[in-house]
N, C-alpha and C positions, 0 to 999 in steps of 0.2 A: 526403555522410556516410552510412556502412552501417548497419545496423539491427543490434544487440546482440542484441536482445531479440524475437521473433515471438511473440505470444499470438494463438492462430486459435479462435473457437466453444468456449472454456472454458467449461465448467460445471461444477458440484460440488452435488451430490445428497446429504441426508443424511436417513438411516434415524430418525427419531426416534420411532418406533413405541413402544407400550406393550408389554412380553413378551406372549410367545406364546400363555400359558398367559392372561393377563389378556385379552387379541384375543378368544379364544378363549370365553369365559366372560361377557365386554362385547358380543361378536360385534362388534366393530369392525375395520374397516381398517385396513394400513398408511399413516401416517402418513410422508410424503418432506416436507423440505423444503427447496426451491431456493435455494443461498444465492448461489449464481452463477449467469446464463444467458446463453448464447451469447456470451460479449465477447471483442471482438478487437481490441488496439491494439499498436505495434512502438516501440519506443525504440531511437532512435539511439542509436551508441558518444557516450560523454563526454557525454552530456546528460541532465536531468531530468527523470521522466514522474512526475508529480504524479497520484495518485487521491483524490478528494475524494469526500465524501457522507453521511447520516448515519448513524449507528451502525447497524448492521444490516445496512450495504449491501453489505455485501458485499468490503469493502476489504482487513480482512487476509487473509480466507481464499483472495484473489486471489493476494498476497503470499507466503501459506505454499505453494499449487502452485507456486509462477514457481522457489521453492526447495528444493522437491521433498520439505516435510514434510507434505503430505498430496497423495495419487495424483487427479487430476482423473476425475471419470464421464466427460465428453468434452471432447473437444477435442486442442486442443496447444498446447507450452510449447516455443519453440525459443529455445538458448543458443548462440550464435556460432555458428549452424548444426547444432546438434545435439540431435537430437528427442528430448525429453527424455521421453517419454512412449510412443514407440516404441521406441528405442534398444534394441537385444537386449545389446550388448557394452559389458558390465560396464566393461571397460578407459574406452573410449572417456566412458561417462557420467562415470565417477571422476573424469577428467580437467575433464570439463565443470562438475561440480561444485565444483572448487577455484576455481575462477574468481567464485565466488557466497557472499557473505557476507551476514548479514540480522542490525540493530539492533533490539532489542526496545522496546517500548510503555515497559514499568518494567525500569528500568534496573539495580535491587534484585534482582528476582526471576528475572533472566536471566544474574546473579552468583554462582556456587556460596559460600557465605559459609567454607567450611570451607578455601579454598582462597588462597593469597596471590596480590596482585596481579599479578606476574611469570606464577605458575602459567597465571591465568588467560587473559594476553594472547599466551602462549607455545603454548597447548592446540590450536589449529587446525596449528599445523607440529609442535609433538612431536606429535600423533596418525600424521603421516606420517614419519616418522622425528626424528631430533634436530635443535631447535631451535639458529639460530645464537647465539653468546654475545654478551650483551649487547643482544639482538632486544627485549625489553619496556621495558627503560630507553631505548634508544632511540626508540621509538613512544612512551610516558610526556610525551616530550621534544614530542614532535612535536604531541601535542596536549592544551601547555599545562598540564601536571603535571610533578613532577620525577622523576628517577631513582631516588631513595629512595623513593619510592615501592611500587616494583617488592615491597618486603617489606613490608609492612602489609596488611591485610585489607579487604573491604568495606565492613564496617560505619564503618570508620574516615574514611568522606567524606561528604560532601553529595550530595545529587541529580543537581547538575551535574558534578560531577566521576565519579560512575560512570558516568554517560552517554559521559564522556570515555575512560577505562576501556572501554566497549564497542566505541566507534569504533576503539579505540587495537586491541583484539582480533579486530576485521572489517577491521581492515587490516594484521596480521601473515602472512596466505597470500598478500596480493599481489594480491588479487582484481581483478576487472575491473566486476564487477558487484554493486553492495549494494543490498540491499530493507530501507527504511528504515520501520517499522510503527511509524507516530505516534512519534518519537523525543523528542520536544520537547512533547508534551502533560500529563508530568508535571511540568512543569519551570517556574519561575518565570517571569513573562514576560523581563524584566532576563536571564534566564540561559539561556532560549530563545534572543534572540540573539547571544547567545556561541555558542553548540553550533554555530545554523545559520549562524555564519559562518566559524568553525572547519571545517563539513562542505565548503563554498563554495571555501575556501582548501584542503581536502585532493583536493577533485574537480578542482582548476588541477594541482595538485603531481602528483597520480601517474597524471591521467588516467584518473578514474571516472563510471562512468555507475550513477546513483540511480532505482532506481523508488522515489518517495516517497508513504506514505501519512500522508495525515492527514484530519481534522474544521474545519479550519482555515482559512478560504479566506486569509484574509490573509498565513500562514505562504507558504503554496503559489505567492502572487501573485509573490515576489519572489524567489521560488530555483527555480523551474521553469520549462523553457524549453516545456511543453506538458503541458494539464489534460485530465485522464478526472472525468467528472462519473458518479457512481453512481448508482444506485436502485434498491433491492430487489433488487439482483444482476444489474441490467443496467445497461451503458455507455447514458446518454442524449445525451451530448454529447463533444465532443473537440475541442479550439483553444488558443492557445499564450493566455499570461497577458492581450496588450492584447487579443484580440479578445474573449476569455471575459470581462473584465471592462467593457467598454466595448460591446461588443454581444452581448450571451445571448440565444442563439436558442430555448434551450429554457425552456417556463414554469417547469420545477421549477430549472434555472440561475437564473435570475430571483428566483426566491423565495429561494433561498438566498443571493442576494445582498441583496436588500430586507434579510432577516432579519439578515447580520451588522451588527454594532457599527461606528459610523464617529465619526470625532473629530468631526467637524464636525455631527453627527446630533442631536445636542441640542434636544429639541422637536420634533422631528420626529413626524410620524406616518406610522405602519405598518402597511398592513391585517397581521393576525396570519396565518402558516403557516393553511391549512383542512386538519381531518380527520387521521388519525394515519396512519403506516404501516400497509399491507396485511400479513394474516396469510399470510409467504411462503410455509405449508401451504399454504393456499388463494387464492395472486392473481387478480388480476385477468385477465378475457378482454380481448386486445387489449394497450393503451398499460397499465402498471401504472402510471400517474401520474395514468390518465383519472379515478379518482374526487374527487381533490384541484384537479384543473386549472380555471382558472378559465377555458377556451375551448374544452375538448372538446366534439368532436358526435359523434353516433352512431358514425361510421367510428370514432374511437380505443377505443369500447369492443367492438368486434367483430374490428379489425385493428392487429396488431403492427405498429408502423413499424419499417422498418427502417433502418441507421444510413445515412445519404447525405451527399456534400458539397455542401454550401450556403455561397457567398463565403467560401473559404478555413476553414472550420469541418467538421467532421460533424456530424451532431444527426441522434436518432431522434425525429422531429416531424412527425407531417402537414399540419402547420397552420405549420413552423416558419417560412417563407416569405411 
């Protein structure tokens, strides 16, 4: 199976400096911080590539490069072969672009409210000319709302069903490829799996391939055929659902699993997460996970491991072995 998706050495650099005239008068530096550094992972056509990690890490703004709403500092972003970061001809990226739809976090706020529902599932094809008739009650249909629908408002549903509403408008162009940013984290749990099984059942039907983010490892266990583990803006780990959860090679994979919620957990004890995220102004030299790790030696905090394959995994770990 061919690879949809090339992310080589992204990263994303941001200025969060104090004005000029403030620097100036504080005599302080500019102020960068790294919210992505160097990651590189490929998704197969019709499969799903899960990014997990915590807030901060780096996960949508991965998301928003891959679709091309904010310009990566370095690296590249390749869509069915087409450098999206290079690419001189306009033609050619346009093209590339249709192909890439992307589900928001809130499902509310990603809804023009002033607009009917039809408008809005219709918006991605009238933007390129006239939409086919009957295009949004058909998609309405498709996932699990009805065709009356199509003229009523946003405000006029629940959580779950604008979320339905979104999918139903990321799948109006026809796309190939949807970047799915936490879709299901505003959402009840009961109605999380409705969405993600509706998404499961749309990825059979038309033949899609999902970059999926979320905070969730449970969500990610069962609908991803392969896990990008985050931190601070760098890939630490990468392996499909049974290896990642049955053997983590990485300590902060590990913690993150100690740390989720299990049925069966009751009474249990759990040494707690140590230490908070690093100030991604200022990281760490070497491993950025060496201050929290319960096995680092001197190498993690002087040298960056870089990401290798270890029994059918990757992991950035000197010690993963």
């Amino acid at each position: 199976m061919s690879d949809l998706v090339q992310v080589q050495d992204l990263t994303r650099v941001f200025d969060v400096s104090k004005p000029w005239l403030n620097r100036v008068i504080e005599r302080l530096p500019k102020a960068l911080l790294t919210a992505v550094s160097d990651v590189s992972f490929n998704v197969g056509e019709r499969t799903v590539y899960a990014l997990v990690g915590e807030s901060g890490s780096g996960k949508s703004t991965i998301g928003k490069m891959v679709v091309g709403l904010l310009p990566p500092s370095d690296g590249a972003v390749e869509i069915g072969g087409v450098n999206l970061v290079t690419e001189e001809d306009a033609e050619v990226i346009d093209r590339a672009r249709t192909d890439i739809q992307m589900i928001f976090q809130d499902p509310y706020a990603s809804l023009n409210p002033r607009w009917k529902v039809g408008d809005i599932i219709e918006e991605p094809v009238a933007s390129r000319g006239a939409a086919p008739e009957g295009l949004a009650e058909k998609l309405l249909v498709q996932v699990g709302l009805a065709a009356e629908d199509a003229g009523k408002f946003p405000h006029e549903f629940s959580g779950g069903q604008r979320q339905r509403i979104c999918i139903a408008r990321a799948l109006a162009s026809e796309p190939k490829l949807i970047v799915c940013d936490e879709p299901t984290s505003a959402l009840d749990v009961s109605v999380q799996a409705q969405v993600l099984n509706l998404m499961s059942d749309l990825k059979d039907e038309f033949g899609l391939t999902y970059l999926f983010i979320s905070h969730d490892l449970t969500v990610v266990q069962h609908i991803a055929d392969k896990i990008g583990v985050l931190y601070l803006g760098r890939l630490v780990e990468e392996a499909t659902p049974d290896h990642l959860f049955e053997t983590p090679k990485h300590p902060y994979t590990q913690m993150l699993l100690a740390a989720a919620p299990k049925i069966d957990g009751f009474g249990r004890e759990v040494e707690p997460p140590q230490g908070e995220i690093p100030d991604p102004i200022n990281p760490p030299t070497g491993c950025a996970f060496h201050p929290r790790c319960p096995i680092a030696v001197d190498r993690c905090s002087q040298e960056r491991p870089a990401m290798r394959d270890l029994m059918g995994q990757r992991v950035a770990c000197h010690l993963a072995d």
